[in-house]
C-alpha positions as CSV (number, residue, x, y, z in Angstrom):
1,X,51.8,8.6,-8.9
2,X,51.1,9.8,-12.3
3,X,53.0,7.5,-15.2
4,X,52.6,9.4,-18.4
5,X,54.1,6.7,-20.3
6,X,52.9,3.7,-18.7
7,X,49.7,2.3,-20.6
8,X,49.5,-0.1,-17.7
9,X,48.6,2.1,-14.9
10,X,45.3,4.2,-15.9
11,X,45.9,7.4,-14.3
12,X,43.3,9.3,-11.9
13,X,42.4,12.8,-12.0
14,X,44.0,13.6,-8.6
15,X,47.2,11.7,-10.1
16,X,47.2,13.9,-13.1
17,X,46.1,17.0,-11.0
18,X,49.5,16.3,-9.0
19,X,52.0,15.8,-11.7
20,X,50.4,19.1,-14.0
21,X,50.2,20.8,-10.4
22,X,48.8,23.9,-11.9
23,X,45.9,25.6,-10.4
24,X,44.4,26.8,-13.9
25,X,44.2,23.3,-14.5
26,X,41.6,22.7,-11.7
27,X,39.9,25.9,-13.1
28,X,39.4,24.5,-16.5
29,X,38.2,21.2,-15.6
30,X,35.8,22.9,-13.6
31,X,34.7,25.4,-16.7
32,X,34.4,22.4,-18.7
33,X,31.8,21.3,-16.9
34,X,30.3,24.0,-16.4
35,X,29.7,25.5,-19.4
36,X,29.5,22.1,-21.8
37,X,29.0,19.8,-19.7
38,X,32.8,18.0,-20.4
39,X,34.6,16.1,-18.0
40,X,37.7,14.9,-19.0
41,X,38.3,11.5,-20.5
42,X,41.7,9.7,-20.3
43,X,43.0,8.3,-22.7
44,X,46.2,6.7,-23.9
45,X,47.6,7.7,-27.0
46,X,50.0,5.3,-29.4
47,X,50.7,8.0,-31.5
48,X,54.3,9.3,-32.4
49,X,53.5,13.1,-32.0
50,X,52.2,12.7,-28.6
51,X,53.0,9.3,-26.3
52,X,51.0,8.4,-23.8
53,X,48.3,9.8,-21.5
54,X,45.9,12.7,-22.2
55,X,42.3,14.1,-21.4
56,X,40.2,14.7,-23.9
57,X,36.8,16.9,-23.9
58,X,33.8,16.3,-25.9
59,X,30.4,18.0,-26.5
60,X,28.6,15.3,-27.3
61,X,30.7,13.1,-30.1
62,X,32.3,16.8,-30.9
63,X,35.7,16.6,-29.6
64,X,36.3,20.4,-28.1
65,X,39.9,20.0,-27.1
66,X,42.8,17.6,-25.9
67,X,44.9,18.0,-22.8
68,X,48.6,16.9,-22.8
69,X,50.0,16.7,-19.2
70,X,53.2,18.4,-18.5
71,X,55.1,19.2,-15.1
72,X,53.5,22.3,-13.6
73,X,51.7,23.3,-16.9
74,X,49.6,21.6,-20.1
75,X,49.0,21.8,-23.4
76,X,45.8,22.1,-25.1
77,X,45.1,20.9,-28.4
78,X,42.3,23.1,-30.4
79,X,41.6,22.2,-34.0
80,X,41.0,24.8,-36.2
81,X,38.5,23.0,-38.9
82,X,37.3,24.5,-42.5
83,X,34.2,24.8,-40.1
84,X,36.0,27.4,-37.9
85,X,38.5,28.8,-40.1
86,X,36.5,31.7,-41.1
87,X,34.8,32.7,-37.5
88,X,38.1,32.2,-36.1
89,X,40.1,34.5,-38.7
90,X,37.6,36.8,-38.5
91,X,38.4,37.2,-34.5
92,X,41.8,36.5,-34.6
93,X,43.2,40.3,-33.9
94,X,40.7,39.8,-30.6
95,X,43.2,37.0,-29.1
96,X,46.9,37.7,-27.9
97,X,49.9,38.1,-29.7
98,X,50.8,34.9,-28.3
99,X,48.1,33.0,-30.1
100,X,48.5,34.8,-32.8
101,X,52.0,33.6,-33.0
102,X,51.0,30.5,-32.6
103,X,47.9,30.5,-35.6
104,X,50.3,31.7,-37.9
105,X,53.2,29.8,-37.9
106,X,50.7,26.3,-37.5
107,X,51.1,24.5,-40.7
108,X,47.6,24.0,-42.4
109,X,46.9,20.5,-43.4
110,X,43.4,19.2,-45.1
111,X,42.2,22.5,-44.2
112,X,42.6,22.5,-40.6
113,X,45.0,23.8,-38.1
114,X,46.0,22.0,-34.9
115,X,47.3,24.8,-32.6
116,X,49.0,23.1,-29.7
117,X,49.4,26.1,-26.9
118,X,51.0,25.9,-23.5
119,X,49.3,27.1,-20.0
120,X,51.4,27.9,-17.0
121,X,50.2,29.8,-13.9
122,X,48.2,32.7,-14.5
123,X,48.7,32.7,-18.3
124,X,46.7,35.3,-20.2
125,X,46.0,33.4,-22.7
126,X,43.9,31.2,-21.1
127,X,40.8,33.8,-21.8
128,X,42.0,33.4,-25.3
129,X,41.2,29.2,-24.9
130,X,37.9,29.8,-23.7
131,X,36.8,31.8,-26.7
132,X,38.2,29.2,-28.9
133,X,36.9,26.7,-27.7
134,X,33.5,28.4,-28.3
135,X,34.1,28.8,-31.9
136,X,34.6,25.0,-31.6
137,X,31.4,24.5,-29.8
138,X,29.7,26.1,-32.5
């Protein structure tokens, strides 16, 4: 059983596969993989934003993304670096409204914007993600 809070039990991915119990989850892994050649890491997090466990992805050292576990969805954590500001503003009428939303109303802070956004089943914005997380890779 997955214990999102409990830095004592270190969580599987069938336990956090359960308690997300979201089949785009299970599609992303696998994309992941397959197209940087992520799996993710878990990893407990002390920090007062976000408690407890997450999945991280990495190219590399280059952190791509961070997965917070919810109840029959996540979140995904994409930071928007000085880096990628400018390709990503450039594209940013390409995305959703809904991420648009999102970009806009993220505080900037040392030049970066964390944009946290929410997947449930079948969300369209999960297109949006992977093109994101491609301005990341690069």
């Amino acid at each position: 059983m997955f214990e999102k809070e409990n830095i004592n039990h270190i969580s599987t991915e069938k336990e956090m596969k359960e308690y997300i119990n979201n089949n785009l989850w299970e599609d992303f892994c696998k994309y992941m993989k397959d197209t940087y050649n992520s799996i993710p890491k878990f990893e407990f997090s002390k920090c007062n934003w976000e408690y407890g466990w997450n999945a991280k992805f990495k190219k590399s050292s280059k952190s791509l993304c961070t997965v917070y576990p919810r109840e029959n969805y996540f979140s995904i954590l994409i930071v928007i670096g000085k880096n990628e500001k400018e390709i990503f503003e450039n594209m940013l009428l390409s995305f959703s409204s809904a991420i648009q939303k999102i970009y806009k109303e993220t505080p900037e802070g040392n030049g970066q914007k964390w944009l946290i956004i929410d997947l449930e089943d079948n969300d369209k914005k999960y297109e949006d993600i992977k093109k994101i997380i491609e301005i990341r890779n690069k």
